[in-house]
N, C-alpha and C positions, 0 to 999 in steps of 0.2 A: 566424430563419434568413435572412440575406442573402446569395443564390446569386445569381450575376450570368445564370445560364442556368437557363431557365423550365422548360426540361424535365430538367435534372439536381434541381430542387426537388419537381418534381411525381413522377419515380423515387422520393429518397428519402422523401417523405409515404405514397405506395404501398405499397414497402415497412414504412414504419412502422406504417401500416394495418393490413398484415399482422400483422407480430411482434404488437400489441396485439389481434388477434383470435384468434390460436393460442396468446397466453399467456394470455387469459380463459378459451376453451374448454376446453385441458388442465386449467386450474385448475380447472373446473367437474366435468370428469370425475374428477379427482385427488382433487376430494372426496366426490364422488360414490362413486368405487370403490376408495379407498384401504383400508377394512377389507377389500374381497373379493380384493384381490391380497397383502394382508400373511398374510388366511386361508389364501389358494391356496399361497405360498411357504412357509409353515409345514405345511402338511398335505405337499407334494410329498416338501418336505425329510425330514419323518417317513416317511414311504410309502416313498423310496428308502433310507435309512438300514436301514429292517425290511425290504425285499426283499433288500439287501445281505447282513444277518443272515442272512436265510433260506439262502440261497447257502453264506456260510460255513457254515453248522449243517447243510447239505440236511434242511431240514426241509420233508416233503413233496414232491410231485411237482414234478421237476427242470424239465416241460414248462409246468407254469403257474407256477412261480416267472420262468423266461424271461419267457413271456407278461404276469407282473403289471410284470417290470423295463423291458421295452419300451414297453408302455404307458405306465406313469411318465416311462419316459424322453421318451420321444415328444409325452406333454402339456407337459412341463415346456419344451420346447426350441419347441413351438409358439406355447405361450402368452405365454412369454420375445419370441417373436421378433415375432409382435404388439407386443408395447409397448416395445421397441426401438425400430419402425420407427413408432409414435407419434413418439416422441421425434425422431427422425430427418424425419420430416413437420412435425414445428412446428417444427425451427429450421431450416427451408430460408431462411426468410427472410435468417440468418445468409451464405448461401452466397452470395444475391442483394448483398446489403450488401457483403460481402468483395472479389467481383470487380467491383463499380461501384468500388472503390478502385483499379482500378486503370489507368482510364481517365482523360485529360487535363482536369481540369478545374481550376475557380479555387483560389488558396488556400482561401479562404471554404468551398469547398464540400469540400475533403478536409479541413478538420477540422473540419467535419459528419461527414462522413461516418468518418471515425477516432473520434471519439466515441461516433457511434452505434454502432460495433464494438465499444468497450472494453463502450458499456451491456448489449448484447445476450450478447456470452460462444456462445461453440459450442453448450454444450446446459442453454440456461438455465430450458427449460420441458421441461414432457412428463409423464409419473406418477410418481409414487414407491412407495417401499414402503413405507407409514405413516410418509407423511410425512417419511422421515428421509434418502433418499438415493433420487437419481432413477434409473429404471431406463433407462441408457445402453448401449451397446457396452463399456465401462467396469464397469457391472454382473454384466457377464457375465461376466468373468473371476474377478470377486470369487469370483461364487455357486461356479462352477466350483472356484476355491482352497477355497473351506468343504466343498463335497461331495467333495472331495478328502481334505480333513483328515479328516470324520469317517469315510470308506472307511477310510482308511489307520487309522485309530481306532479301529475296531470292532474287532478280534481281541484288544484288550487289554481289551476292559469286556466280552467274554464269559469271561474268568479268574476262578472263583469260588473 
């Protein structure tokens, strides 16, 4: 890296520091707890699906059916929101990197520092959900469309 200013070299190292210690750590956690959140998101999603049922069929008291669908709902959107804002905490560095772009500096050092944008991506670290897609802002809508589908789903696969 040939930056003609000591201190736009010494920003972007800092920064780089960063991104390489929030994308070890996430990793470390990602593999650490990626079967107990693929668990959690498959038990929720079952759990809401059969409190949904329950609703339709009123099977059993109206007042703890409530109670079991809140609860669900209320872990699901907590836990969700936790590891959103994982994801949202390791790519701060992103946000550091983006607006150093937009300050006057040499050629040499905006495309460092454009590079180093293309490498890093908005949310290129954070957990997943086994492994297969990270849990984002983006996430969120997914999940939302599938418990969506299978609400709107259920009155047909109790036809017997």
């Amino acid at each position: 890296m040939v930056l003609q200013n000591p201190e736009t070299a010494k920003q972007i190292r800092e920064i780089r520091h960063l991104h390489l210690l929030a994308a070890k750590s996430t990793l470390g956690l990602d593999t650490f707890l990626s079967p107990s959140i693929l668990g959690f998101y498959c038990f929720i999603l079952l759990e809401n699906f059969m409190v949904f049922q329950d609703i339709l069929q009123i099977n059993g008291n109206p007042f703890q059916i409530a109670i079991r669908a809140f609860m669900s709902i209320v872990t699901l959107v907590q836990i969700t929101y936790y590891l959103v804002s994982v994801n949202r905490h390791a790519s701060y560095c992103y946000q550091n990197v983006y607006w150093l772009s937009f300050k006057n500096y040499s050629k040499e050092a905006k495309i460092e520092i454009n590079i180093f944008l293309q490498q890093l991506g908005p949310s290129d670290i954070g957990l997943s959900l086994g492994k297969v897609c990270l849990i984002t802002p983006e996430f969120i809508s997914n999940l939302a469309t599938l418990m969506l589908s299978l609400g709107l789903a259920a009155p047909g696969l109790n036809r017997s």
